[in-house]
C-alpha positions in Angstrom: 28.3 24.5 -13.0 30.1 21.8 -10.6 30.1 21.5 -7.0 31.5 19.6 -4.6 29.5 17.4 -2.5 30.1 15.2 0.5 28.3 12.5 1.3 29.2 10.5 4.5 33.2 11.8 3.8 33.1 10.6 0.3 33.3 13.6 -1.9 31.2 13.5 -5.6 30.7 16.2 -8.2 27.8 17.5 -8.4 25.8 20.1 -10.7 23.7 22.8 -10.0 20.1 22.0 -9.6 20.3 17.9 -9.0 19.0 16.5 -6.5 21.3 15.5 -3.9 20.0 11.7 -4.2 20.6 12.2 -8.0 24.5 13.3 -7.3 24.5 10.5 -5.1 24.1 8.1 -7.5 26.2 9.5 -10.1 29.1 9.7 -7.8 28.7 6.1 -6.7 27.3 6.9 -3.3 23.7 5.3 -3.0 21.4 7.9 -0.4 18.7 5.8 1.2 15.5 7.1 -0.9 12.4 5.3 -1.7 9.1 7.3 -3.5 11.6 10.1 -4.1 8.0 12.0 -4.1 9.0 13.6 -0.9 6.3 11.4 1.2 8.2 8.0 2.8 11.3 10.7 4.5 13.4 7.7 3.7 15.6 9.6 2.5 16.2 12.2 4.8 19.7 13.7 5.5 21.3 15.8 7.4 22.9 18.8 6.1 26.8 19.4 7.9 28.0 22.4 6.7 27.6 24.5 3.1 23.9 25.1 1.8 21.5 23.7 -0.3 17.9 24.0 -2.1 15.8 22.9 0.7 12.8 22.6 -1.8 10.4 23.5 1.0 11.7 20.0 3.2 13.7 21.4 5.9 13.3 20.1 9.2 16.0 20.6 12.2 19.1 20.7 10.2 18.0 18.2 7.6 16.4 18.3 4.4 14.9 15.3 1.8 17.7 14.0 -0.6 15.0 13.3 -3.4 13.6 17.2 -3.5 16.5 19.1 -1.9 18.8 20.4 -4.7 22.3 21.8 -5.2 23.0 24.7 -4.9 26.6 24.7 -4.2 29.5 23.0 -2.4 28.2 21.6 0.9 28.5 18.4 3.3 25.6 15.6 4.1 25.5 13.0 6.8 22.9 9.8 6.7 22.7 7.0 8.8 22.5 3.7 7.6 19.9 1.2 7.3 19.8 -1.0 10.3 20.2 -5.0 9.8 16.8 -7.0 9.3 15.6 -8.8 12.3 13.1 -10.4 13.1 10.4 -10.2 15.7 7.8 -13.4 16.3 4.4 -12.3 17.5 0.6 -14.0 18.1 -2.6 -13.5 16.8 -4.9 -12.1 19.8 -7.5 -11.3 17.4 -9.3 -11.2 14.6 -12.6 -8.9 13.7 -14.4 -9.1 10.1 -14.4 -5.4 9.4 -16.5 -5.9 5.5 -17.4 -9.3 3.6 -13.7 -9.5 2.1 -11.4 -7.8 5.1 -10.8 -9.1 8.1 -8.9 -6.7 10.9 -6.0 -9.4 12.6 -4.2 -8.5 15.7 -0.9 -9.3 16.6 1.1 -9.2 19.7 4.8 -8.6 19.0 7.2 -10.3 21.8 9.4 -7.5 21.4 9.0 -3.5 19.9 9.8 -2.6 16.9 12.1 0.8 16.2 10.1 2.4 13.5 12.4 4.3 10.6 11.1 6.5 8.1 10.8 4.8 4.8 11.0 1.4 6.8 9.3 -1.7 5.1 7.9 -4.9 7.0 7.5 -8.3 5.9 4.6 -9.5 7.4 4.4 -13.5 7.2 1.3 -15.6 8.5 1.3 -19.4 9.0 0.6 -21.0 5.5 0.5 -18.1 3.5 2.8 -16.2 1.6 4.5 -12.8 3.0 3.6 -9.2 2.1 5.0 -5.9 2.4 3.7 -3.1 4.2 4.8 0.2 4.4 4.6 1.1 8.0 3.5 3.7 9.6 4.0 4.9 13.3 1.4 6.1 15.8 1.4 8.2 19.0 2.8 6.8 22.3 -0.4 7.8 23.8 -2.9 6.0 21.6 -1.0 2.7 22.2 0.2 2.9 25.8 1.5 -0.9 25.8 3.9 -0.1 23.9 5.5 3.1 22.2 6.0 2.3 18.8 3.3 0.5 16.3 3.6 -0.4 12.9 0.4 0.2 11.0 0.4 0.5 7.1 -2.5 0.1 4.2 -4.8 -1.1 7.3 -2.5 -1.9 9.5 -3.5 0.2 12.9 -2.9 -0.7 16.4 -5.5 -2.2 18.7 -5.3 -2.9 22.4 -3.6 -5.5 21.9 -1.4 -4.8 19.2 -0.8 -3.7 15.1 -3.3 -5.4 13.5 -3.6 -5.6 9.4 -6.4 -5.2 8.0 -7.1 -7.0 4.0 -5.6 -10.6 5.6 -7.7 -13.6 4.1 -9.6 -14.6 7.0 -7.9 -18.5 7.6 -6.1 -18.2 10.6 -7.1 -17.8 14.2 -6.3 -16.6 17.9 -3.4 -17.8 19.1 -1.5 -18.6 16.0 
């Protein structure tokens, strides 16, 4: 059975039981998604009019693209990735947390806006960048500033995220 779906105005066919990412794809219209696992809420849509198969992932009108399913003819709305920028910062800190892991802070110049799904590309003099997978924490556990990225040891400290696994050949103020 075939339904109509809409995705951002542009309508695709879509059959019973697919995921809405998966009908996405096959009508040419690429949903934001990620672990489609249900866990990075990168892709996360909102749902504008008709129903579908929540799949247990509704939140506020919207539902996760990689679990909700079709049920029937309906409307979603996404917004769009915003464009990569990027944002220098200093190493205040550095604390050796085990024999191989060292906990580095870093002072961003500016906040970052934190999206679900979100990657950063984290990039120390002399050594190669790595992505993280960010995470965001509380307003009130960082009061400086009111969004931190913190992903696979990266948590925020007073004076900043800092990552914890970087190879221990830097210093303060670098």
């Amino acid at each position: 059975m075939s339904f109509d779906l809409v995705i951002n105005g542009k309508t695709v066919k879509a059959n019973y039981g697919e995921t809405l990412v998966d009908a996405g794809l096959s009508g040419w219209v690429a949903i934001p998604h990620d672990c489609n696992s249900g866990q990075c809420e990168t892709c996360r849509v909102s749902v504008v009019s008709g129903q579908v198969d929540d799949r247990g992932t509704a939140e506020k009108g919207t539902v996760l693209a990689c679990q909700a399913k079709v049920i029937g003819n309906a409307s979603i709305a996404f917004d769009h990735a915003p464009v990569v920028s990027k944002r220098p910062g200093l190493v205040t800190g550095i604390s050796v947390l085990t024999s191989d892991i060292v906990e580095v802070t870093v002072l961003l110049d500016t906040a970052i806006e934190m999206r679900p799904g979100q990657y950063l590309s984290v990039k120390f003099a002399g050594f190669p960048a790595r992505e993280l997978s960010p995470t965001v924490r509380e307003p009130r556990t960082c009061p400086q500033r009111p969004l931190r990225p913190r992903s696979r040891g990266m948590t925020c400290g007073p004076g900043g995220p800092t990552w914890r696994g970087f190879p221990g050949r830097t210093g303060c103020g670098r």
